[in-house]
Structure formats: C-alpha cells, structure tokens
C-alpha positions in Angstrom: -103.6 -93.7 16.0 -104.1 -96.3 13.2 -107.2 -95.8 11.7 -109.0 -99.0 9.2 -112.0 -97.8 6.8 -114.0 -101.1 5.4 -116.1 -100.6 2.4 -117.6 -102.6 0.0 -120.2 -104.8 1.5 -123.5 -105.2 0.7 -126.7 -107.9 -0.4 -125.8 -110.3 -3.1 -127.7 -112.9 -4.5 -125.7 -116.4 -4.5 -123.0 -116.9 -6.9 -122.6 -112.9 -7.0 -119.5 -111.2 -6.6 -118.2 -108.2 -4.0 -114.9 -106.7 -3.5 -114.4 -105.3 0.5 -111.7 -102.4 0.6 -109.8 -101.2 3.8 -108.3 -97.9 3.8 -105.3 -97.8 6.3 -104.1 -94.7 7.6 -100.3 -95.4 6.4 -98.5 -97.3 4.5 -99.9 -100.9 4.4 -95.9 -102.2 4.7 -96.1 -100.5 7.8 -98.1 -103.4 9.1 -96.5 -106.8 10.1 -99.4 -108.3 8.0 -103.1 -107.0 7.6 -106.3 -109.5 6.8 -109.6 -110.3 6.4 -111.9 -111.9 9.5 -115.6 -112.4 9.7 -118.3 -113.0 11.9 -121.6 -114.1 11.6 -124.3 -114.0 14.1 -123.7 -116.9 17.0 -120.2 -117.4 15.8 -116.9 -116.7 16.5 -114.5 -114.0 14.4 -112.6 -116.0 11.7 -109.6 -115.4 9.7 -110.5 -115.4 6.2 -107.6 -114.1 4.6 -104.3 -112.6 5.1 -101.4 -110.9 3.2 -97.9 -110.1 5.2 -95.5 -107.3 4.1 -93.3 -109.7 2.6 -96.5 -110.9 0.2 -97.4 -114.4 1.4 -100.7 -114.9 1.3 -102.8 -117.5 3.8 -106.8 -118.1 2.9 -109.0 -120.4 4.9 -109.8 -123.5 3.0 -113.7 -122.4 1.8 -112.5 -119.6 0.4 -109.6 -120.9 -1.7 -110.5 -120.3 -5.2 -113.2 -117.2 -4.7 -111.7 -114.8 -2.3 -108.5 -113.0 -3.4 -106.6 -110.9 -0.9 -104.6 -108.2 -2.5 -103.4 -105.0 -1.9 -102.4 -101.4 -3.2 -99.7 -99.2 -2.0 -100.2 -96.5 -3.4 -103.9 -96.5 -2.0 -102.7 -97.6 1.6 -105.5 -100.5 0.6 -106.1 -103.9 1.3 -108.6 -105.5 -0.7 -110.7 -108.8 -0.4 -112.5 -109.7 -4.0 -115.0 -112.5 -2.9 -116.8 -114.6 -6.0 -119.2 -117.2 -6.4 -120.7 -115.6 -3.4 -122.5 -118.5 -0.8 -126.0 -118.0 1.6 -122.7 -119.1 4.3 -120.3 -116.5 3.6 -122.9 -114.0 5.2 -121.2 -112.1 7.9 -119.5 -109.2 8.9 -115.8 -108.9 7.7 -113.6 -107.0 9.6 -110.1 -105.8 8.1 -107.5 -106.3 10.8 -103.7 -105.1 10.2 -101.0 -105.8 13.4 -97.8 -103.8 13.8 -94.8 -104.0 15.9 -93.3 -106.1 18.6 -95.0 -106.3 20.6 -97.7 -106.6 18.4 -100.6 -104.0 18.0 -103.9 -105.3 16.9 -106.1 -102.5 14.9 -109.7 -103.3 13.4 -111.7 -101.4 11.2 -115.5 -101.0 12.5 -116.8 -103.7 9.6 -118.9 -103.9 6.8 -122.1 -106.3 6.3 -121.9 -108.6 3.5 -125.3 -110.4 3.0 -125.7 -113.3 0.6 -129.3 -114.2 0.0 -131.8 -114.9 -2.4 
C-alpha cells in the first residue's frame, strides 16, 4: 500500500512564505508523476503543481513565479515551496502521486494552509 505524509502547512500572514512536504512510501521515480492539488471550502480540488519522473514540471498559472515543485530522492519527498503567500491561496493541499497502467491514484490526507491577516 502506497502511503503519502503532507506536512508543512500552517497560518501565514499575506506575502509569507511555506514549504508543504510529502513523504512517499518508495521511491518517488516509482510514481508516473506526483503533485500538488488544493481545495478550499465550496470549491473543487485543483491541480497546482506537478513534477513527472522524467522532471517536467506543469504549475497553474497563479502560482507561476511563487510556488516551486521539487523533489528529493533520497528523502522519497516531494516538496511545494509557496511565496508571496495570498488571503486566495488558502486551502487544503493535497499531495497526489499516480503509478502504473492502469493508473493508480494515491493522496495523502492533507495539510491546512491558511493565509490571513
């Protein structure tokens, strides 16, 4: 069983920083590709980011230039590093990762990120 482990979330004040981590219970190559969703209250899940095993990277367009997906091997981690922080990125983010054909979805049980002043 593939097991995902978010930490990192939190209350930030606006323009604040955070970095979410997801702990996978093997290798993160293992995974077709792994990424970064969200959910806030009344609104459907959305992708925010995403990293294949191959590297290429896809970010929704109102996070281009302050999220940054990455990832650590060694650490079987996936990262999200989320700056200039906005009252709209309030949500919870999920970490997802998909393996195989055909594909299995995992999610980790997500982490609160509250921006607020």
């Amino acid at each position: 069983q593939v097991q995902l482990v978010e930490s990192g979330g939190g209350l930030v004040q606006p323009g604040g920083s955070l970095r979410l981590s997801c702990a996978a219970s093997r290798s993160i190559f293992s995974f077709n590709d792994m990424g970064w969703y969200r959910q806030a209250p009344g609104k459907q899940r959305e992708l925010v980011a995403s990293i294949t095993s191959g590297g290429t990277i896809n970010t929704i367009d109102s996070a281009k230039g302050r999220f940054t997906i990455s990832r650590d091997s060694a650490k079987n981690t996936v990262y999200l590093q989320m700056n200039s922080l906005k009252l709209e990125d309030s949500a919870v983010y999920y970490c997802n990762g998909r393996v195989g054909f055909p594909v299995a979805t995992y999610w980790g049980q997500g982490t609160q990120v509250t921006v607020s002043s």
